[in-house]
C-alpha positions as CSV (number, residue, x, y, z in Angstrom):
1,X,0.0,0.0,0.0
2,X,3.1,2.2,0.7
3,X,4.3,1.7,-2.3
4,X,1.1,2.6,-4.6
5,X,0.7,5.7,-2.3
6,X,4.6,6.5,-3.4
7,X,3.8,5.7,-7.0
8,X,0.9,8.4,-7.2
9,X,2.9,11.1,-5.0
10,X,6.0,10.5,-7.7
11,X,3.4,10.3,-10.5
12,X,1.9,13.9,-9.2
13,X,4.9,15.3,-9.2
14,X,5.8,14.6,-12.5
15,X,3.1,15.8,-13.8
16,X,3.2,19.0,-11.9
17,X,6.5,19.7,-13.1
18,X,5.2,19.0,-17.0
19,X,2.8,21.7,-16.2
20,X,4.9,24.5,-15.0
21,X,6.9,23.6,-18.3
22,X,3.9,23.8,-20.3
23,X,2.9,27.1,-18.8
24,X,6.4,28.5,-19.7
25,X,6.6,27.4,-22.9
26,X,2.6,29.2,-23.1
27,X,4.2,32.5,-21.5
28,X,4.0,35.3,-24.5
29,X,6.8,37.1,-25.9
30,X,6.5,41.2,-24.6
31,X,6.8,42.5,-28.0
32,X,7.3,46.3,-27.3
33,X,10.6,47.9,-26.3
34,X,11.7,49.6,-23.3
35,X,7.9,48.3,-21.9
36,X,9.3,49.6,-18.2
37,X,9.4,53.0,-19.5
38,X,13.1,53.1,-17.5
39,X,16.3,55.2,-18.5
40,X,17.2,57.2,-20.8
41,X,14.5,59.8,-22.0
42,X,14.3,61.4,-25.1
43,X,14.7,65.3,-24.9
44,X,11.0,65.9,-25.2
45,X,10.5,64.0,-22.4
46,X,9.1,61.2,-23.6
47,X,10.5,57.5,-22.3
48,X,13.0,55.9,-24.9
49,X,11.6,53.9,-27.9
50,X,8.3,55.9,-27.3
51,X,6.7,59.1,-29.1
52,X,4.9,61.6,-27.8
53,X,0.5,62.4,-28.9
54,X,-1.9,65.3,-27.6
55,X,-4.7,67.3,-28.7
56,X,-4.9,70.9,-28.8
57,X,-8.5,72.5,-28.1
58,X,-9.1,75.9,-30.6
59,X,-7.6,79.0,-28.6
60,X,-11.1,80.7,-28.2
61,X,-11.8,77.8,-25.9
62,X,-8.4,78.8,-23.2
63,X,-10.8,81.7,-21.3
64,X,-12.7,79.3,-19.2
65,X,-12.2,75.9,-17.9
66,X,-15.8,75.1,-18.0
67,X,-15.0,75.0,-21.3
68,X,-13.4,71.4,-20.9
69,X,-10.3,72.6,-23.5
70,X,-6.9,70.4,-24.5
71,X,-3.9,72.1,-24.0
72,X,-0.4,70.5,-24.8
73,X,0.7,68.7,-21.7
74,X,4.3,68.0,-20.6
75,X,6.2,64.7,-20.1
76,X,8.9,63.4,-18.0
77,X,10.6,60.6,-16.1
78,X,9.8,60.0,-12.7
79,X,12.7,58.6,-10.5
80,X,12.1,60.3,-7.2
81,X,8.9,59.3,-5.5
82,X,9.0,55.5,-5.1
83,X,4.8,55.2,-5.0
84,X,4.8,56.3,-8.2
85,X,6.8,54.0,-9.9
86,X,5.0,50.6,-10.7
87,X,8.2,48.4,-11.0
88,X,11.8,49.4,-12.2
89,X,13.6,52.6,-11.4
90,X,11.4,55.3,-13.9
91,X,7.5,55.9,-15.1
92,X,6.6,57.9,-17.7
93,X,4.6,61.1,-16.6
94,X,2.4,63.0,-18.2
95,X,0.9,66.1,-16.5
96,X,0.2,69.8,-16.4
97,X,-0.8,73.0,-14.2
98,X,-3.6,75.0,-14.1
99,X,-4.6,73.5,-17.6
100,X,-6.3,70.0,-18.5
101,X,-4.9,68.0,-21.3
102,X,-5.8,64.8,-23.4
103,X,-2.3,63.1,-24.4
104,X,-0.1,60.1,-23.6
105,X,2.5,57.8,-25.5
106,X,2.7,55.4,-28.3
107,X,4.8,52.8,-30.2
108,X,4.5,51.4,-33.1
109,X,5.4,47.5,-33.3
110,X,6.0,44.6,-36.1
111,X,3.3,41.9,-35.9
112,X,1.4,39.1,-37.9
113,X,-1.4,39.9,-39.9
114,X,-4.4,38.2,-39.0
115,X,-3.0,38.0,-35.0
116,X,-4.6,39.0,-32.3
117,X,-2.9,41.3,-30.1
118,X,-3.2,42.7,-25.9
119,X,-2.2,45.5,-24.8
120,X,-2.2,46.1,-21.4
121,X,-0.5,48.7,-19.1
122,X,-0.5,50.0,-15.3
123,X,-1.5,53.8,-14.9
124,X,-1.8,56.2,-11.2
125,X,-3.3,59.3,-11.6
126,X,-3.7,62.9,-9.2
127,X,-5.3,65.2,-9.5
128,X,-5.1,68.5,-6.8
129,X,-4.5,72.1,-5.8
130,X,-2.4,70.9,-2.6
131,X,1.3,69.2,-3.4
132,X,2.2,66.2,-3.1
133,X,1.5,63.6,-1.2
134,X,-1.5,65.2,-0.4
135,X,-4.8,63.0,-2.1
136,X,-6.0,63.2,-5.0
137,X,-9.6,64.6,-5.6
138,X,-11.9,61.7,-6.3
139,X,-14.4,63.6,-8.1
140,X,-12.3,64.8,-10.6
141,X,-12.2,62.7,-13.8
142,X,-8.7,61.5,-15.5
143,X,-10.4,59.1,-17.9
144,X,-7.2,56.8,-18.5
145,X,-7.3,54.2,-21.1
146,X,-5.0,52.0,-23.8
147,X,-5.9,52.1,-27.5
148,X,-4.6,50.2,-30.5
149,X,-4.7,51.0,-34.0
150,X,-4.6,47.3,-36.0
151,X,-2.5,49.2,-39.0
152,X,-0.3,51.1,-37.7
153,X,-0.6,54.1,-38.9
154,X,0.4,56.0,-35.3
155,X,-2.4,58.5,-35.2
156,X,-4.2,58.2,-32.1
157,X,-7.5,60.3,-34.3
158,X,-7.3,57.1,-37.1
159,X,-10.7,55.8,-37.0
160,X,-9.5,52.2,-37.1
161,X,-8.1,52.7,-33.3
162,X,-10.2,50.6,-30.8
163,X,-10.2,52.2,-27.3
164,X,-10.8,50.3,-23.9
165,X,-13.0,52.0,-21.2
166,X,-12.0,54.5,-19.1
167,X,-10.6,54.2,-15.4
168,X,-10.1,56.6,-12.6
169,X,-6.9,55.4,-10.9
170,X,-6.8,57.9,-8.3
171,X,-3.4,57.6,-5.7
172,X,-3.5,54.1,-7.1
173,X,-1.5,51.8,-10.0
174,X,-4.5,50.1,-11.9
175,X,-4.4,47.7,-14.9
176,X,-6.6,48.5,-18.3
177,X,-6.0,46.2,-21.4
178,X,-7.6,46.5,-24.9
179,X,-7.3,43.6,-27.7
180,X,-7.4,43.8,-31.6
181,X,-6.6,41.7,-34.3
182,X,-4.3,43.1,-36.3
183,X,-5.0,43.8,-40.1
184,X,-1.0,45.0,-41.2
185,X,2.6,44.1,-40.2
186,X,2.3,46.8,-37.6
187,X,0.0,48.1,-35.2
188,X,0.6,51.3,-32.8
189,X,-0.1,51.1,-29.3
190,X,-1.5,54.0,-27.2
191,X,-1.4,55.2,-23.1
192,X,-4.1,58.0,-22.6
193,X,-5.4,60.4,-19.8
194,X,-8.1,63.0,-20.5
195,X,-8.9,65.3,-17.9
196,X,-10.8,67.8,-20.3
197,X,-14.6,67.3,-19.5
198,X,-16.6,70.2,-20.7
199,X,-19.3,72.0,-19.1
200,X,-17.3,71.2,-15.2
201,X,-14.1,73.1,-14.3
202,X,-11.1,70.6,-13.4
203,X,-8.5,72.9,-13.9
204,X,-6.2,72.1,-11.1
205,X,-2.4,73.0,-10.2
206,X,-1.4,69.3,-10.4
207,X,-3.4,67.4,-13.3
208,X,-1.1,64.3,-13.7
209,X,-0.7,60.8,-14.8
210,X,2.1,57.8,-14.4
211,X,2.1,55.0,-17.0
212,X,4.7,52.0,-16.2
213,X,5.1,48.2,-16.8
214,X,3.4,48.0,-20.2
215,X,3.0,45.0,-22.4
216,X,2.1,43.6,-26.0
217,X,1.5,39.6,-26.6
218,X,0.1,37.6,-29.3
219,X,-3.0,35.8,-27.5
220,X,-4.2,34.5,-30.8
221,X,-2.3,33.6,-33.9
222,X,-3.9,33.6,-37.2
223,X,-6.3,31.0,-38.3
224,X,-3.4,28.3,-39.3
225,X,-6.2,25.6,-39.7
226,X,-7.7,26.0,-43.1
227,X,-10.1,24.4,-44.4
228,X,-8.2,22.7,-46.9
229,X,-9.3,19.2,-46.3
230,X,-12.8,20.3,-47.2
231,X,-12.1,21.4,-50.4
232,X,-10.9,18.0,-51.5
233,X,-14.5,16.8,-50.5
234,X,-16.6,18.4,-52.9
235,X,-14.6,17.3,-55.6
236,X,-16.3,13.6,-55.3
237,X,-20.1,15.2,-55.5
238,X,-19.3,17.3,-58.9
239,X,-18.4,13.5,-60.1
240,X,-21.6,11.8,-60.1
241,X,-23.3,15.3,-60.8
242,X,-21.3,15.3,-64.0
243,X,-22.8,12.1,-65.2
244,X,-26.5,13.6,-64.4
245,X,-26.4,16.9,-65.7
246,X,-27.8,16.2,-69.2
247,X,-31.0,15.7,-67.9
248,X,-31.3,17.4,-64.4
249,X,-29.7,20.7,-66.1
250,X,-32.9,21.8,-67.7
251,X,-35.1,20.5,-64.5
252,X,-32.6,22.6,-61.9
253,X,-33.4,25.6,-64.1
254,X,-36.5,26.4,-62.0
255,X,-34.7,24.8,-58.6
256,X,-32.4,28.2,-59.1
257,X,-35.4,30.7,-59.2
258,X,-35.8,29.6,-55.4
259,X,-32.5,31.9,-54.7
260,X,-34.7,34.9,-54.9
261,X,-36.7,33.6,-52.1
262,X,-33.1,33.4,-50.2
263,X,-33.1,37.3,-50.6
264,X,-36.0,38.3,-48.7
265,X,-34.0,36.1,-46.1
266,X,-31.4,38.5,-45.7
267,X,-33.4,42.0,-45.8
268,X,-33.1,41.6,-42.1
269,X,-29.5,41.9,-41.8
270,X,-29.8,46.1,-41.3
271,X,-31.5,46.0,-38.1
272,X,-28.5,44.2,-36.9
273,X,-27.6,47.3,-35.1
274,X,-28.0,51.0,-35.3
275,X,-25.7,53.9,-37.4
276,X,-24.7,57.1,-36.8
277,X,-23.3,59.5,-39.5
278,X,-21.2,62.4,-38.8
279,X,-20.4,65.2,-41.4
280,X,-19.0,68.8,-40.8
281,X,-20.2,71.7,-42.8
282,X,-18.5,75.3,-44.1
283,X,-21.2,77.3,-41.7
284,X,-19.8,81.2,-43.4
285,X,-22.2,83.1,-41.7
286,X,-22.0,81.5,-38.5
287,X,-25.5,81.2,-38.3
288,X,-25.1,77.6,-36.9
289,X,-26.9,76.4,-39.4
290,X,-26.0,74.4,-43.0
291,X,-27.6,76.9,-45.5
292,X,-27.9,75.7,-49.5
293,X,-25.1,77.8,-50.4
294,X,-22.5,76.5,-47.8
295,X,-20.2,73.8,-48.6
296,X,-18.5,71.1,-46.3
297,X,-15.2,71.3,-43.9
298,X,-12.5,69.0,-43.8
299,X,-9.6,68.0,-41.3
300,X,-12.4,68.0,-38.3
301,X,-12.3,65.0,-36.2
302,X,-15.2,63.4,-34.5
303,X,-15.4,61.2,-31.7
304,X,-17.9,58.9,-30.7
305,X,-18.6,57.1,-27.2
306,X,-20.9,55.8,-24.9
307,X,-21.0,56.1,-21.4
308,X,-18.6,53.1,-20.6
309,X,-15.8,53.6,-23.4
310,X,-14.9,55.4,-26.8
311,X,-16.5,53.9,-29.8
312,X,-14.4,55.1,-32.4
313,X,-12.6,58.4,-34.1
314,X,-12.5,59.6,-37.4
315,X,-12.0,63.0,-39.7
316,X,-14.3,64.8,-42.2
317,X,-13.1,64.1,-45.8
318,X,-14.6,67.7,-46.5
319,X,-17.3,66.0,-49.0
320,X,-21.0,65.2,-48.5
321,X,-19.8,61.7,-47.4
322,X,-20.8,61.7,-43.8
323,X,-18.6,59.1,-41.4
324,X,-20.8,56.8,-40.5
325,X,-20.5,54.4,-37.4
326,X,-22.4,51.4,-38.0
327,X,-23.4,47.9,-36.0
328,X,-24.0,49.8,-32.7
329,X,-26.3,48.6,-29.9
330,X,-29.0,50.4,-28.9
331,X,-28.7,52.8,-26.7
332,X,-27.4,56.7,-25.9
333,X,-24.0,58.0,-27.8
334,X,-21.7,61.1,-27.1
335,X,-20.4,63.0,-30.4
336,X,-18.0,65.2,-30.1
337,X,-16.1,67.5,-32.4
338,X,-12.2,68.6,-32.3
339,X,-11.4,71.6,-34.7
340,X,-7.9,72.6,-36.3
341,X,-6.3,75.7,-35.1
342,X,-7.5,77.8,-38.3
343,X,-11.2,76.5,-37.7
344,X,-13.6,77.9,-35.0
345,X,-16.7,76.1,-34.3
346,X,-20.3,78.0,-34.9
347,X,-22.1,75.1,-33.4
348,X,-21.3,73.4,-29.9
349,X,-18.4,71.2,-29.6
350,X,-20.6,68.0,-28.7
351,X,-23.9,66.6,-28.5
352,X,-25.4,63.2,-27.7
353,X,-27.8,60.8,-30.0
354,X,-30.1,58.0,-28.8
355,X,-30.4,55.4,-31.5
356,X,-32.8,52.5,-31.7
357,X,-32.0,49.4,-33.4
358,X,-31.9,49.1,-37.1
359,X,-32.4,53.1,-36.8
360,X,-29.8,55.6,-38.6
361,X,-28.9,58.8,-37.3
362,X,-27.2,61.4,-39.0
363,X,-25.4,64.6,-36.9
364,X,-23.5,67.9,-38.4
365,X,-20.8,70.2,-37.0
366,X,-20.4,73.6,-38.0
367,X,-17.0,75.4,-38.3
368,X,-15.7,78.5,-40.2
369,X,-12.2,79.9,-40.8
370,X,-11.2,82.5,-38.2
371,X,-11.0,85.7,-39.8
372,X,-7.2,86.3,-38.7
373,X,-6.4,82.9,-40.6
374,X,-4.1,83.8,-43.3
375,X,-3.9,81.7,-47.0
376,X,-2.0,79.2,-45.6
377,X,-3.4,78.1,-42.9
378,X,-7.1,78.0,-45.5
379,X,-5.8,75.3,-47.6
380,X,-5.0,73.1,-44.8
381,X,-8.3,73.3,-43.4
382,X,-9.6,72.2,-46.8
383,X,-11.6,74.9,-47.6
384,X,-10.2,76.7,-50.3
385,X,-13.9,78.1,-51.6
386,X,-13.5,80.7,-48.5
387,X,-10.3,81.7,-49.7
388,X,-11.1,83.7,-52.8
389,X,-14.0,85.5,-50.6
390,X,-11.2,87.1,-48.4
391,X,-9.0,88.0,-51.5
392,X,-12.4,89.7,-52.5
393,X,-12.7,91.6,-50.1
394,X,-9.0,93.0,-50.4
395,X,-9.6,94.5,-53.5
396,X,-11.4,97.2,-53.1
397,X,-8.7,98.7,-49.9
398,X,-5.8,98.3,-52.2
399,X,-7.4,100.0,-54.9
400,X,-8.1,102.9,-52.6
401,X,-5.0,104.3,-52.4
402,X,-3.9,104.4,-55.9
403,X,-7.7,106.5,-55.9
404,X,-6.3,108.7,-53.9
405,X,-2.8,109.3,-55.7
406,X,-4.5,110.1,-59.1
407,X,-6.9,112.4,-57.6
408,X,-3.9,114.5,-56.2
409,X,-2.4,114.1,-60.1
410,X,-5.1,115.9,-61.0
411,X,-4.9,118.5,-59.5
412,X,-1.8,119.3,-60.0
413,X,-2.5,119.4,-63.6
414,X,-4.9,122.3,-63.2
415,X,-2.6,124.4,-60.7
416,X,0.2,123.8,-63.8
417,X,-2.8,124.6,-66.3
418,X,-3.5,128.6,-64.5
419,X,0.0,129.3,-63.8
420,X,1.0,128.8,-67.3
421,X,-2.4,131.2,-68.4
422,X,-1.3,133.7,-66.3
423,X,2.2,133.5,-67.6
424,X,1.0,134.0,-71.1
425,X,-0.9,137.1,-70.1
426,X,1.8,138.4,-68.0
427,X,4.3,138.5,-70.8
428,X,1.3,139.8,-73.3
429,X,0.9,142.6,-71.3
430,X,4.5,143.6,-71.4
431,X,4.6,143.8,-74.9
432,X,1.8,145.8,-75.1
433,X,3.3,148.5,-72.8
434,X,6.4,148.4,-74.4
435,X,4.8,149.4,-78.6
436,X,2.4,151.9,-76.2
């Protein structure tokens, strides 16, 4: 009996040990560089092998924090304070004073096509008027999250990027993840904090955020299994079909009219979820309203959530193609608008749309060029109809002054014109007293 009980304590072991080998050999490569965010730091503050994203709000907005504006944040290592540092010796921080900011990092990496990637990363946030160590206010929303674009591209406004849902890691290291399946060689992978939230004031003299301890693994490799046994199968049915088909040809004629009734079958597929359509319009008059004679705005980006997380981003073409957003579940959405610097909005920044299933929505921003914007600045913010309307308008005060010149010309003629008549009868009068 000693034995047998020996045997299966021997036997347990063994397989124990197999499956601490199996779990290593499961264990995922990190794939991103410098994930610790430790030493050395580029000169814009930003951790090694990373690069720096922010917004910037439209300067009209900086008056008043109510206002919920983006201003371009500031970035650095943190080595002193041990709490907020994750793991290593450094933590990438992003913060600012006085003025709230929506920014982070981000790293583009080589991957599979076809892969399915996680991202996943530890953030602290604080946000208060008193220094350090003091709390941070609890109300106050940071809104941190993780994005990944699946091709790449390394702009955190592509549409393609898929965002996880916010947390609020006040005084405390939290994890958020976000997976995609990637559809390049590359995806880019982005930290974020937002603490712009408009209509409340959160400007604060310490607005910051810590990112540390990041990572990047394949959890799904690309579909290796193929169906390429199946193909071989159908082979053997065309066979014996082969030998029928002079007769069952003609009869199956009518068998393929039933493929219209297939049709009606998928009619249903549009209520599979609700759209919303997005488009921003050339409002000239600032009327906030699109009038017949007003074109449409480009290079304005939209962003679309819901209460939990942010749907997805995109950027007006400057067409009458709206962006549309479509398969979403029922339910109450938040659209917002970000402006270049040359564009000011006419209509508010962002609104929010209740959808039903299988129902469309469709939503418009209004923008116009400021009037200080220069010719420049105009064709960047694809709008180049506005353009001539200012050259226009120049005309007339350039042609003013050369008015003005030729009128004094004039006159100058006629003063020349009387002195020269009362030359002439000067000298005609001297001639006559001279003969008298």
């Amino acid at each position: 009996m000693r034995k047998i009980s020996f045997k299966l304590l021997l036997l347990a072991c063994l397989l124990l040990g197999m499956g601490s080998q199996t779990q290593r050999s499961v264990a995922q490569t990190n794939l991103l560089q410098n994930a610790g965010f430790e030493l050395p730091y580029n000169s814009d503050g930003s951790a090694n092998s990373w690069g720096r994203w922010f917004r910037v709000s439209s300067a009209d907005k900086f008056a008043d924090c109510v206002n919920g504006y983006h201003k371009e944040p500031h970035w650095s290592a943190e080595t002193v304070s041990a709490p907020l540092i994750q793991a290593g010796s450094a933590s990438q921080h992003v913060g600012n004073s006085w003025d709230t900011w929506a920014a982070g990092v981000l790293q583009t990496v080589s991957v599979k096509p076809g892969s399915t990637y996680r991202f996943t990363v530890w953030a602290r946030g604080r946000g208060s008027n008193e220094d350090y160590p003091a709390p941070s206010e609890g109300g106050l929303r940071m809104d941190v999250q993780v994005g990944i674009d699946p091709n790449g591209s390394g702009l955190w406004s592509d549409g393609d990027v898929k965002w996880s849902g916010f947390i609020q890691p006040h005084d405390q290291w939290q994890q958020v993840s976000v997976e995609v399946t990637a559809t390049g060689d590359k995806v880019t992978v982005f930290t974020a904090g937002d603490y712009g939230l408009e209509g409340v004031n959160q400007c604060r003299a310490h607005l910051d955020v810590w990112f540390d301890s990041a990572e990047l693994i394949e959890v799904g490799p690309p579909p290796t299994n193929t169906p390429v046994p199946q193909p071989t199968s159908p082979p053997p049915p065309p066979a014996p079909a082969a030998t029928n088909t002079p007769i069952p040809t003609a009869t199956l004629v009518p068998t393929e009219t039933a493929v219209p009734t297939e049709v009606p079958t998928n009619t249903p597929e549009p209520p599979a979820g609700a759209t919303i359509c997005i488009n921003a319009f050339a409002d000239d008059n600032a009327n906030g309203q699109f009038d017949t004679n007003e074109g449409f705005m480009g290079s304005v980006a939209f962003r679309l959530a819901n209460s939990a997380q942010v749907i997805g981003q995109a950027i007006s073409s400057g067409t009458n193609e709206p962006v549309c957003f479509e398969g979403l579940a029922a339910g109450e959405y938040q659209i917002e608008q970000v402006v270049p610097g040359p564009l000011e909005m006419t209509t508010a920044a962002n609104t929010t749309v209740t959808v039903a299933e299988g129902q469309t929505a469709g939503v418009q921003f209004g923008s116009r060029l400021r009037l200080e914007t220069d010719a420049d600045s105009v064709a960047d913010a694809g709008a180049p109809t506005v353009e001539p309307t200012a050259a226009t308008d120049a005309v007339p005060e350039t042609v003013e002054t050369p008015e003005e010149g030729a009128g004094l010309g004039s006159y100058s003629g006629l003063i020349l014109l009387v002195a020269a008549v009362l030359l002439l009868g000067g000298l005609l009068f001297a001639v006559l007293r001279r003969s008298a």
